[in-house]
N, C-alpha and C positions, 0 to 999 in steps of 0.2 A: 416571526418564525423564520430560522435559517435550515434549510436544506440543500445538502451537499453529497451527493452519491444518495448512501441509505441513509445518513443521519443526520436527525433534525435536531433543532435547538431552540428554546423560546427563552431570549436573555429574560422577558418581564417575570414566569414562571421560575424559571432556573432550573429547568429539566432540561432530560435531554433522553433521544429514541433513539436505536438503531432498529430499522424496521418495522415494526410495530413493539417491541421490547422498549422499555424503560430503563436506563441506564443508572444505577446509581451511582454519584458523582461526589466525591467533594467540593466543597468551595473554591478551594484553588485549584481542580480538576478543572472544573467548568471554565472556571475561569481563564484557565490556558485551551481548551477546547471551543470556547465562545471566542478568543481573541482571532485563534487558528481559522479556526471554519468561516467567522466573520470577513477575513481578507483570502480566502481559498486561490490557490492558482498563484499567490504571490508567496515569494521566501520570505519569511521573515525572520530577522535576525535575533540572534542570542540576547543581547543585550537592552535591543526592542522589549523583548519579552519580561527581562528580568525589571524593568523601568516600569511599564506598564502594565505586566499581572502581576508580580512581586512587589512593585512601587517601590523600587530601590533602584539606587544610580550605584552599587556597588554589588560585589557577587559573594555571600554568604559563604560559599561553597562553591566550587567549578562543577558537581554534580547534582544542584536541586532541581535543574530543567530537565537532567535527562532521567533522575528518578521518577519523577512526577510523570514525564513522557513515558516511561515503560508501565506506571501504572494505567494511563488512560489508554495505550494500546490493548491493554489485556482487558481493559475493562470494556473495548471498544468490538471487541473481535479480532484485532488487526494482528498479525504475524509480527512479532518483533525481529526477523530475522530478515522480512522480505516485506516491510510494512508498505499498503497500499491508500492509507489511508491518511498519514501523516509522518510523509519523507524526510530525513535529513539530509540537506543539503550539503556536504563537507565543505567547511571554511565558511560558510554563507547565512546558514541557519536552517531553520524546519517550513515546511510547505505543507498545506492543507491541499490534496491533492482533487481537482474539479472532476475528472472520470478516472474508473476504475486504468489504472497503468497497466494491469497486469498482460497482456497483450492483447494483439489484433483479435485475436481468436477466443472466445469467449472460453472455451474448451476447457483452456490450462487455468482458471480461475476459481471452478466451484468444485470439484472433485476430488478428492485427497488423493489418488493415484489417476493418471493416463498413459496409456503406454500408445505412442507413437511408432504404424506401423510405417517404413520407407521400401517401397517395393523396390528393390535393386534388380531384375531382371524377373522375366518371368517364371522363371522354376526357381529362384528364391527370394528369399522376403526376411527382412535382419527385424527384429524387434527390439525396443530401447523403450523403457520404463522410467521417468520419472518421478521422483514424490512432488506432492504439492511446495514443501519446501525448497526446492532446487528444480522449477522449468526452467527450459533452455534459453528459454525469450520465443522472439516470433519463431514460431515454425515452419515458415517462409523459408527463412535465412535457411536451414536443412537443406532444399531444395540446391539452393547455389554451389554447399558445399560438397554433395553431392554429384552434381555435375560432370565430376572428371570419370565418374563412373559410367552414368549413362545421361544420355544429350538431356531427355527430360524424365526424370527420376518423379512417383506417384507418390504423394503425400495421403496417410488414409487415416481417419481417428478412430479411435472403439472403446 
């Protein structure tokens, strides 16, 4: 059994869970899922993949990795726009990702809207609404860009 974030994988079974859910998989789903999750934290390359879950030394198509990748993202939970579970690398290849990336701050990860409040002085307060689709990244960073406003600017969630 491999487990990675939330989802597990048992190559002898050939399932595979995200969370306590059952994923249903294809063959070559898993198969590029088991390769992935198997070496997690490291990239691995396009051609790696196509050799060793396709078992081909040539490329059928320049898109049957990343068709197959958008189907296991959506089958996975994972945002294909902002995916946290299985990165492409540009130039390098795809990454089974070891902790959730999505920032320091647990916050911006489980909730489909946050609006981030930045108190700029005490009689006012600006409000900035992200979707889950587009966080800022760390909400730290805010803090510094803020600065020229006020020496130390109040970071607040809700």
């Amino acid at each position: 059994m491999i487990e990675v974030q939330d989802i597990r994988v048992d190559p002898a079974a050939r399932r595979a869970w995200r969370g306590g859910a059952v994923i249903a998989l294809s063959p070559k789903e898993f198969d590029l899922v088991h390769y992935l999750i198997a070496r997690a934290g490291t990239t691995v390359a396009r051609d790696e993949l196509m050799r060793e879950v396709w078992h081909s030394t040539f490329w059928s198509t320049t898109k049957t990795i990343d068709v197959h990748l958008g189907w296991v993202r959506r089958k996975l939970g994972d945002d294909t726009r902002r995916p946290t579970l299985i990165r492409t690398i540009r130039g390098q290849g795809l990454r089974f990702e070891i902790d959730h990336p999505a920032t320091a701050d647990a916050h911006w990860s489980t909730a489909p809207e946050k609006r981030l409040l930045v108190d700029l002085a005490a009689d006012s307060t600006a409000a900035v609404i992200y979707s889950h689709s587009s966080p800022p990244g760390d909400p730290r960073r805010l803090g510094g860009l803020l600065a020229s406003r006020r020496p130390t600017p109040t970071v607040k969630y809700s």
